[in-house]
BAFI-3210 file (N, C-alpha, C; in Angstrom, 3 decimals, decimal comma, padded with zeros to 6 digits):
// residues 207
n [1|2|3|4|5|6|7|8|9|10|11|12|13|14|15|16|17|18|19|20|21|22|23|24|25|26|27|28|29|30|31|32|33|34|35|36|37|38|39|40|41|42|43|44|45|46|47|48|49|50|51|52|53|54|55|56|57|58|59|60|61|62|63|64|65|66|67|68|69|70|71|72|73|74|75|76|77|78|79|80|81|82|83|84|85|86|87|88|89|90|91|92|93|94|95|96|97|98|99|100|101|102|103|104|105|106|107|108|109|110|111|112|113|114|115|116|117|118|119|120|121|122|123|124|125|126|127|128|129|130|131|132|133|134|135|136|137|138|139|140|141|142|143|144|145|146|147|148|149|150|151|152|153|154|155|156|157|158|159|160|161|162|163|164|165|166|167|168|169|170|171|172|173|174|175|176|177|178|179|180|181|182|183|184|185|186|187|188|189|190|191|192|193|194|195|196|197|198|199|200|201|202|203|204|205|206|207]
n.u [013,756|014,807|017,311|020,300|020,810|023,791|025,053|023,462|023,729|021,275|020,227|020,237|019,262|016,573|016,169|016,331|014,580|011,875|012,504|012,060|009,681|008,095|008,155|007,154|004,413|003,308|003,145|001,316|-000,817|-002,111|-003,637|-002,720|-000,548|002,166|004,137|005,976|006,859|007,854|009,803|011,583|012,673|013,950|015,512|015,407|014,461|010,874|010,886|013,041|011,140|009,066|010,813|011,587|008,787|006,792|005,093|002,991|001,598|002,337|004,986|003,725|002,615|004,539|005,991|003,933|003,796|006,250|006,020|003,944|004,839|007,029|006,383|003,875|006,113|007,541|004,725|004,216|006,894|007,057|004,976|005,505|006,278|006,106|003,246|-000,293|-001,243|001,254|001,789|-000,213|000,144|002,744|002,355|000,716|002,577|004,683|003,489|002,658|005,009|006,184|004,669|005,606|008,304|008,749|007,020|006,369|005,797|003,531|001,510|000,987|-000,034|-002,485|-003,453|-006,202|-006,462|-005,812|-008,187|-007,236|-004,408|-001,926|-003,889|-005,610|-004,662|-004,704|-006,463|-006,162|-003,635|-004,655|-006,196|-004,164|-002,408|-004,313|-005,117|-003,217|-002,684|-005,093|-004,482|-003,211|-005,077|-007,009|-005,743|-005,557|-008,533|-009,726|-008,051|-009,538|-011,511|-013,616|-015,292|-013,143|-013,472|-014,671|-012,505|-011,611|-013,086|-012,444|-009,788|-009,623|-011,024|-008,894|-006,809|-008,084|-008,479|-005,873|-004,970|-006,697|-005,660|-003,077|-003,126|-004,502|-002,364|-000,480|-000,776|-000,948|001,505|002,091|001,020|004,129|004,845|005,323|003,630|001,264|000,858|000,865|-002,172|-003,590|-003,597|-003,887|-006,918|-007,828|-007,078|-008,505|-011,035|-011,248|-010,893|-012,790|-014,839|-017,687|-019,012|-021,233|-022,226|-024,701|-026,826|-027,528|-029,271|-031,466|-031,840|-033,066|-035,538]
n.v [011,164|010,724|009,425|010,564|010,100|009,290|012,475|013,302|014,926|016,936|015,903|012,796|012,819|013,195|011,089|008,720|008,869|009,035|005,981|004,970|005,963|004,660|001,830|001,947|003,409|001,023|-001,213|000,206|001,584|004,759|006,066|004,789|005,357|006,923|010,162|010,247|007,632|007,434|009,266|008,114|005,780|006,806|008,100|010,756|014,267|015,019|018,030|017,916|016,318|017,105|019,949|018,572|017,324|019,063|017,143|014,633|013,949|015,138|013,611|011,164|011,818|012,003|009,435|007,850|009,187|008,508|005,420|004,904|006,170|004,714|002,264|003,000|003,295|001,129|-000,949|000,659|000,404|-002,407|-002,600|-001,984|-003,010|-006,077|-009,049|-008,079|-009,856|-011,038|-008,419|-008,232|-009,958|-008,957|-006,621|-007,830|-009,403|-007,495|-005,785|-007,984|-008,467|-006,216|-006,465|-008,082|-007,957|-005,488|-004,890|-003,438|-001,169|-001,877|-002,547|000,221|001,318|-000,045|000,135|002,332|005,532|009,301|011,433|013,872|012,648|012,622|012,853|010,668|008,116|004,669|004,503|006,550|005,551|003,426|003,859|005,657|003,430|001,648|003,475|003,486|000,977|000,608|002,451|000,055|-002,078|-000,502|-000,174|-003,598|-003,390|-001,990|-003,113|-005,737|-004,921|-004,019|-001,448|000,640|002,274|000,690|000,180|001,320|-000,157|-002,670|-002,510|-001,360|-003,529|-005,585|-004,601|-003,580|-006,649|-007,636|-006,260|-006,809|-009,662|-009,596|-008,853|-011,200|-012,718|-011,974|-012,970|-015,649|-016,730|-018,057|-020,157|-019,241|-016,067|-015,177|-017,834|-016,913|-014,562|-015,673|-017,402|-014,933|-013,322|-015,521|-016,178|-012,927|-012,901|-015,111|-014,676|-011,752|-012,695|-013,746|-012,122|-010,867|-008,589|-006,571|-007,066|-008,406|-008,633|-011,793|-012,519|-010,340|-011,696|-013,938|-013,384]
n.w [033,325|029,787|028,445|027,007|023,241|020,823|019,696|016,630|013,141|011,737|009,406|009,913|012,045|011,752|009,794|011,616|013,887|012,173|011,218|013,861|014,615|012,530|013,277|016,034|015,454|013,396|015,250|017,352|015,953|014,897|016,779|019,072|019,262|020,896|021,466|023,855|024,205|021,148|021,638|023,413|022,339|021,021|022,123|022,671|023,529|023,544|022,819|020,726|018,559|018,053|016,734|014,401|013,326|014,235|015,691|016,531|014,252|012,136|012,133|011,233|008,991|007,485|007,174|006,405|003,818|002,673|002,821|000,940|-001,460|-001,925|-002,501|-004,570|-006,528|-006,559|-007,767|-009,874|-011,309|-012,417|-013,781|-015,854|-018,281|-020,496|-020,910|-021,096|-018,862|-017,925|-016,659|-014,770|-013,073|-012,043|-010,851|-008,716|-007,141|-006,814|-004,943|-002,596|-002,044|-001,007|001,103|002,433|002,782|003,807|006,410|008,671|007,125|006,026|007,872|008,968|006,631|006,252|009,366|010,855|009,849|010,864|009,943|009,257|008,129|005,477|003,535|004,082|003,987|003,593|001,435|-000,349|-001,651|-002,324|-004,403|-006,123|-006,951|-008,055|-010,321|-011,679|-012,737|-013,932|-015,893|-017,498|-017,889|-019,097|-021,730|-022,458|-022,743|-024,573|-027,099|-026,593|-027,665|-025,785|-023,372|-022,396|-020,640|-017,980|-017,542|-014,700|-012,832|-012,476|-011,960|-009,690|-007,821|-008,371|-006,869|-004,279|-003,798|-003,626|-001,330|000,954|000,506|001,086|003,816|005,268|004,224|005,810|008,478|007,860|006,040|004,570|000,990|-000,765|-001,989|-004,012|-005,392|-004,474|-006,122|-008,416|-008,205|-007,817|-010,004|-012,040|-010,747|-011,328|-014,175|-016,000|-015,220|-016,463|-019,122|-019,926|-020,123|-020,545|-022,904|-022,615|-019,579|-017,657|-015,158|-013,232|-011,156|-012,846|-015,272|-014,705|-014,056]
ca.u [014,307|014,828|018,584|020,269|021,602|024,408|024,933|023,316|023,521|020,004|019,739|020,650|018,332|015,494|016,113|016,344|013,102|011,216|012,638|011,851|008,523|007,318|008,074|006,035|002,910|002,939|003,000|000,387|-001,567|-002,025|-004,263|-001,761|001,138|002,684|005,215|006,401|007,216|008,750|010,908|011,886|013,173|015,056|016,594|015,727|013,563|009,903|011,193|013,339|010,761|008,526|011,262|011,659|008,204|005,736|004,129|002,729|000,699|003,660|005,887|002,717|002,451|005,945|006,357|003,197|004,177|007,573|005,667|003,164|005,945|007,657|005,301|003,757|007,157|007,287|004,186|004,600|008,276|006,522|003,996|006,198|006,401|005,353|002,451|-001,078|-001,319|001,893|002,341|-001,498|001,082|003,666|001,783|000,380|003,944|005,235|002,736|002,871|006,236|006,300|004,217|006,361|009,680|008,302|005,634|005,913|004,890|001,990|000,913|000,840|-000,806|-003,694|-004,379|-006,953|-005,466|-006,973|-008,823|-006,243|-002,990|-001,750|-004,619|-006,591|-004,107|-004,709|-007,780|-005,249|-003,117|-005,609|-006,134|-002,983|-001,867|-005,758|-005,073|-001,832|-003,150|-006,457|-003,937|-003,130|-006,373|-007,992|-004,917|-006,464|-010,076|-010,162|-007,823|-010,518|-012,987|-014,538|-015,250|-012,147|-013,933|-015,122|-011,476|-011,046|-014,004|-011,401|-008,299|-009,794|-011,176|-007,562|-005,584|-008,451|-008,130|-004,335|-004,463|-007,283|-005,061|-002,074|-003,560|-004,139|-000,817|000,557|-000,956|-000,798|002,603|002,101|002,785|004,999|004,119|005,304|002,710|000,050|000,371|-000,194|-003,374|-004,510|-003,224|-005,412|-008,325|-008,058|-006,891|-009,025|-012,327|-011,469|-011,034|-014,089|-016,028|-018,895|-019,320|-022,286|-022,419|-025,875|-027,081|-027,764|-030,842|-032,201|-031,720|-034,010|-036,802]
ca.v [011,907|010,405|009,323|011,560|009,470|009,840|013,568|013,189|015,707|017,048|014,596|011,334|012,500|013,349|009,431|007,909|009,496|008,358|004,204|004,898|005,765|003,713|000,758|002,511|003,873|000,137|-001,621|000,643|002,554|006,393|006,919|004,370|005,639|008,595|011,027|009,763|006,394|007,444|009,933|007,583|004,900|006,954|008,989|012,329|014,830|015,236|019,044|017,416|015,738|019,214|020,249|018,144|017,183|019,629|017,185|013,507|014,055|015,502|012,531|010,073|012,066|011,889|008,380|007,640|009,411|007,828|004,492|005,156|007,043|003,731|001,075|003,013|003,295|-000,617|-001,297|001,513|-000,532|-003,851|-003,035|-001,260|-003,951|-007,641|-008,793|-007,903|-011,185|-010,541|-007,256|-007,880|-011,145|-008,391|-006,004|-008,581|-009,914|-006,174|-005,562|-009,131|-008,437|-004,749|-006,715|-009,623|-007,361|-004,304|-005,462|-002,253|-000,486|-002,242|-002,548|001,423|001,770|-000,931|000,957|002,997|006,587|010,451|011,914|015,045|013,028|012,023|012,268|009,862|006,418|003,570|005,085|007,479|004,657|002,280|004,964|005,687|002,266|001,532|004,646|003,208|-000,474|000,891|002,595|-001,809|-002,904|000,087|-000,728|-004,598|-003,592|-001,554|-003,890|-006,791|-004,785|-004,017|-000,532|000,889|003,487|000,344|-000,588|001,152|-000,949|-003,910|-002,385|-001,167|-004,337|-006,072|-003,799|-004,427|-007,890|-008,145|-005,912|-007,974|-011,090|-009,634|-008,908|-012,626|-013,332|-011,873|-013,814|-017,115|-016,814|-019,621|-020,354|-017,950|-014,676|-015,819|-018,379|-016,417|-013,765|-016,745|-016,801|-013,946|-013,098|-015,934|-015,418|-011,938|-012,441|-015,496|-013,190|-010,961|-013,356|-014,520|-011,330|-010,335|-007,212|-005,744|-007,689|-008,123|-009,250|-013,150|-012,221|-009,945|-012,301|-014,747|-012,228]
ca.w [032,191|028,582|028,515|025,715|022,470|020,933|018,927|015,050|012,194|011,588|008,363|010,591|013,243|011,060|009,561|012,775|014,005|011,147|011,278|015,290|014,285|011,754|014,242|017,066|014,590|012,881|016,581|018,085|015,254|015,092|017,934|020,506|019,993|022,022|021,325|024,616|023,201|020,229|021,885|024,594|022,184|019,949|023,277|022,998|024,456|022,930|021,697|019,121|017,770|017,575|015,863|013,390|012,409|014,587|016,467|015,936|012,639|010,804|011,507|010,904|007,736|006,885|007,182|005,272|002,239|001,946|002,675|-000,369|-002,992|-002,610|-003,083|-005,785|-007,412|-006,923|-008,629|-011,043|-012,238|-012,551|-014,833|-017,518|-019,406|-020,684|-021,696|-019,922|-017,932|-016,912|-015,755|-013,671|-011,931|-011,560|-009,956|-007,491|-006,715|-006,282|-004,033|-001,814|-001,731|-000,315|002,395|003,074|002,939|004,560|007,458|009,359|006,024|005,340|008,705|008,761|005,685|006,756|010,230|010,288|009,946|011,133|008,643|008,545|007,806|004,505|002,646|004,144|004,116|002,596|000,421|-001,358|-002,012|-003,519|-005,463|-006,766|-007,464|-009,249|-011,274|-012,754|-013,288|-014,791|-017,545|-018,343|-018,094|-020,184|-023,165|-023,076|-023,084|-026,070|-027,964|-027,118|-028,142|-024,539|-023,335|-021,902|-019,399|-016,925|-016,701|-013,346|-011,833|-012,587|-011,558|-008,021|-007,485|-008,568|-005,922|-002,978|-003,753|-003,127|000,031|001,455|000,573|001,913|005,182|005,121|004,472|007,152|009,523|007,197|006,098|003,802|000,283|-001,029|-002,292|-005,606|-005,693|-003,986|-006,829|-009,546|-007,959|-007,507|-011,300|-012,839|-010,961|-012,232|-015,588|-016,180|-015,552|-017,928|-020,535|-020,151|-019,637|-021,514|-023,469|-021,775|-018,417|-016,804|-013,386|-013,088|-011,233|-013,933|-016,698|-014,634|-014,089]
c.u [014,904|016,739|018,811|021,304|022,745|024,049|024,564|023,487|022,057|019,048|019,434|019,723|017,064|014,961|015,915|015,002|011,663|011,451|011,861|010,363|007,477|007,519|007,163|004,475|002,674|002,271|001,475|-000,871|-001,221|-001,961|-003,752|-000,516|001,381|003,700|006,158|007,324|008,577|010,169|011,865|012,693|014,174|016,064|016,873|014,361|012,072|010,261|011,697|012,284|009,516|009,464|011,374|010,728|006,959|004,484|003,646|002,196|001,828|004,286|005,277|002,724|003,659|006,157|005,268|003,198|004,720|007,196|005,040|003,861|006,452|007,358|004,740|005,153|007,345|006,389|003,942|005,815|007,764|005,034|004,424|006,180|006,275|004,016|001,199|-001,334|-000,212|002,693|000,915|-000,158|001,822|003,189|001,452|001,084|004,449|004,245|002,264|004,345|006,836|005,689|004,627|007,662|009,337|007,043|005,246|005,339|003,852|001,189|000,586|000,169|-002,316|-003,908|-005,064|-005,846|-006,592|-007,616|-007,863|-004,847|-003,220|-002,863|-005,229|-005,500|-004,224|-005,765|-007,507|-004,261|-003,513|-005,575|-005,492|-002,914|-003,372|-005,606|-004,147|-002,455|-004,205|-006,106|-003,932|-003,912|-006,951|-007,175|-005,776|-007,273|-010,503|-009,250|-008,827|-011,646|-014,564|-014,438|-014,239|-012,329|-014,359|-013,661|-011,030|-012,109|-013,107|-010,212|-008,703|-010,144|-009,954|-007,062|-006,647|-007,925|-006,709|-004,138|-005,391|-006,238|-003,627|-002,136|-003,333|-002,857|000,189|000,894|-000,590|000,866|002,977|000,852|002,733|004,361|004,025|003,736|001,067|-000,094|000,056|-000,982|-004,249|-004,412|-003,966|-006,824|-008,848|-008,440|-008,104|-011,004|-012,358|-011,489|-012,134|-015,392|-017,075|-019,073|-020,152|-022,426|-023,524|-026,169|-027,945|-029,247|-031,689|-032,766|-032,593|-035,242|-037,235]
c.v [010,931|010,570|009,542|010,487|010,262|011,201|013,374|014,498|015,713|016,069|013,393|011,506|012,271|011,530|008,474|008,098|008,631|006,921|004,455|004,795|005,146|002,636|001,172|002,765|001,852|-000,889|-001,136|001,501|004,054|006,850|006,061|004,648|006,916|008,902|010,502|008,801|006,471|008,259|009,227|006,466|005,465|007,782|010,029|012,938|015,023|016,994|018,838|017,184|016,809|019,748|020,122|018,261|017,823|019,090|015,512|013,439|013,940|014,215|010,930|010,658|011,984|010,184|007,327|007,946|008,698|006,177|004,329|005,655|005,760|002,663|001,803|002,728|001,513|-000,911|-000,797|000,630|-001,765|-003,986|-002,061|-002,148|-005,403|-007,582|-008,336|-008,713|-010,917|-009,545|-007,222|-008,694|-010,090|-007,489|-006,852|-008,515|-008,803|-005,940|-006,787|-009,150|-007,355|-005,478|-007,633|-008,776|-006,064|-004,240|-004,205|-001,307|-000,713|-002,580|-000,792|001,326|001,335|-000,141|002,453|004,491|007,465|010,870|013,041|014,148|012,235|012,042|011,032|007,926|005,585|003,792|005,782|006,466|003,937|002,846|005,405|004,318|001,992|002,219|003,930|001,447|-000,528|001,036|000,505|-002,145|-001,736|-000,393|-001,986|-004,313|-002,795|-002,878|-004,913|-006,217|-004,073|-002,665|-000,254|002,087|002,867|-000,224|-000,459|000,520|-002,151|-003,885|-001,777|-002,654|-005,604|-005,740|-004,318|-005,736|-008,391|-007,662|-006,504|-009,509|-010,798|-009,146|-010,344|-012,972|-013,428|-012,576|-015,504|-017,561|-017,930|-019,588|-019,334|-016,557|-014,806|-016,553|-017,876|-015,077|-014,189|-016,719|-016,138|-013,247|-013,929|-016,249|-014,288|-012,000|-013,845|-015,304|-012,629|-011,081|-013,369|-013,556|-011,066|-009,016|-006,005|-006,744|-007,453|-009,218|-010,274|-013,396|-011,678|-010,544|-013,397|-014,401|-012,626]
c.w [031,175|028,595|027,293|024,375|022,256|019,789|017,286|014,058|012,153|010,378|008,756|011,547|012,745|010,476|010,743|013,328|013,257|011,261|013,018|015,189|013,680|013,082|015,591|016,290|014,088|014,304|017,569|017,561|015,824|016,737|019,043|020,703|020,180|021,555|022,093|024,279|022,291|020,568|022,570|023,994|021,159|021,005|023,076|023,254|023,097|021,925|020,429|018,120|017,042|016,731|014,593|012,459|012,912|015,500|015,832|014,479|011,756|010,848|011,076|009,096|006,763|006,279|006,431|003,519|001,566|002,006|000,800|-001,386|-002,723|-002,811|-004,156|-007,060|-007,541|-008,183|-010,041|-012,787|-013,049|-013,415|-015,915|-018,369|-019,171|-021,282|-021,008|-018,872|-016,879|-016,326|-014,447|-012,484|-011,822|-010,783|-008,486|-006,788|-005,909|-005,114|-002,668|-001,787|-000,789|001,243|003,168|003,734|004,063|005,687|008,318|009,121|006,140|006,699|008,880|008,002|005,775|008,031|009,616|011,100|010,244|010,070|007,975|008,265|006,569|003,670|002,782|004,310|003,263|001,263|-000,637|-001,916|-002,967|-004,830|-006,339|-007,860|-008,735|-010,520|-012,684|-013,535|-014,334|-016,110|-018,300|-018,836|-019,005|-021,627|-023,564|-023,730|-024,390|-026,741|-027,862|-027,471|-027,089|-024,131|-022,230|-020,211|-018,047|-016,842|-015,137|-012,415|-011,524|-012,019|-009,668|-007,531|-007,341|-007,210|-004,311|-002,638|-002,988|-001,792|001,093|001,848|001,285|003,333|005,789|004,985|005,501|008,429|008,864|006,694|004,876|002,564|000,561|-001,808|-003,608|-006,080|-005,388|-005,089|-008,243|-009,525|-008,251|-009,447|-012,080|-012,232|-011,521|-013,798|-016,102|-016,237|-016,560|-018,596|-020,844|-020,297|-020,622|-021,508|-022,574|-020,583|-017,747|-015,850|-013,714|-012,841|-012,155|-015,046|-016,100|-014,445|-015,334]
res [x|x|x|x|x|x|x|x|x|x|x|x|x|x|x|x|x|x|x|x|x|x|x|x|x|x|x|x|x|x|x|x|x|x|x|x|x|x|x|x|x|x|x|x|x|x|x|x|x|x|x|x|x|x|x|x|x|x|x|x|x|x|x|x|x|x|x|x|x|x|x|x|x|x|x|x|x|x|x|x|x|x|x|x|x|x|x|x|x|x|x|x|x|x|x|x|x|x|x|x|x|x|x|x|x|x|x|x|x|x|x|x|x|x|x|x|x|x|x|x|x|x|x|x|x|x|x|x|x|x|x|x|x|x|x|x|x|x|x|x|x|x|x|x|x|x|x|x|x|x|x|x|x|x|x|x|x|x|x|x|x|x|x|x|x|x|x|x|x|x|x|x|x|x|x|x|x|x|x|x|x|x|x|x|x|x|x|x|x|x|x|x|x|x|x|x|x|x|x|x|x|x|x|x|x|x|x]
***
């Protein structure tokens, strides 16, 4: 029998639950971690946790949301303003930073998730964040002149990029996030300088 913590308010338990969980779901993914588990380390009986959130999904889905509402709100902040160069470096940063500071986050968000929770995981995410970056990159591409409708080919490919590289990081650890979103900011932005109007395939053009 599950030795009983001490007494919480339904707010404090509900919070506790959730930190208990993210550290169990990040540790073991969806489909390894047990109710069991989670109940067992926060010290109370599996009903609580039915209570609270109905059952593993709900508090997988819970704890995904509030992952994703606050990394978007990160990268959201960090590209209000500057110039386009560097709000792409601020985005990066914000986002190699959420993964340096928050590891249990972004390890959640990177396993693979069920198909019913959250809207899918990291795929709704990309998504999000792409959405908002795309607004940057479409502002540039009309001011240079470039059609503003392929900006979200640029801005999905941006956001993979960084969660690719911050996968990598995690394990590499090395440089700093700072410097790893220099990087990744002028390989980006140094592309787009350079891009060409109508862009055609290397092979084609030797045909």
């Amino acid at each position: 029998m599950t030795p009983r913590g001490p007494r919480l308010s339904a707010s404090a338990r509900r919070a506790q639950l959730v930190d208990v969980g993210r550290a169990v779901f990040a540790k073991r993914g969806y489909e390894g971690a047990s109710l069991e588990e989670i109940a067992d380390r926060a010290k109370v009986s599996r009903p609580v946790l039915y209570e609270h959130f109905g059952g593993k999904e709900g508090l997988y889905a819970v704890i995904i949301d509030r992952e994703m509402e606050y990394l978007v709100r990160r990268i959201s902040e960090s590209i209000s303003a500057g110039t386009p160069r560097e709000r792409v470096e601020a985005a990066a940063l914000a986002f190699l930073s959420y993964v340096k500071d928050h590891p249990d986050g972004f390890a959640i968000l990177t396993h693979d998730a069920p198909v019913t929770a959250a809207g899918g995981g990291m795929s709704s995410l990309l998504n999000d964040l792409a959405g908002r970056v795309g607004d940057v990159f479409a502002a540039s591409f009309k001011d240079a002149g470039y059609d503003a409708k392929t900006a979200p080919i640029y801005a999905h490919a941006l956001i993979g990029m960084v969660t690719f590289v911050g996968q990598w990081w995690t394990e590499a650890r090395k440089p700093s996030v700072e410097e790893v979103a220099g990087h990744i900011a002028a390989l980006a932005w140094m592309g787009l300088r350079h891009l060409p109007k109508r862009p055609t395939r290397v092979a084609a053009k030797k045909g």
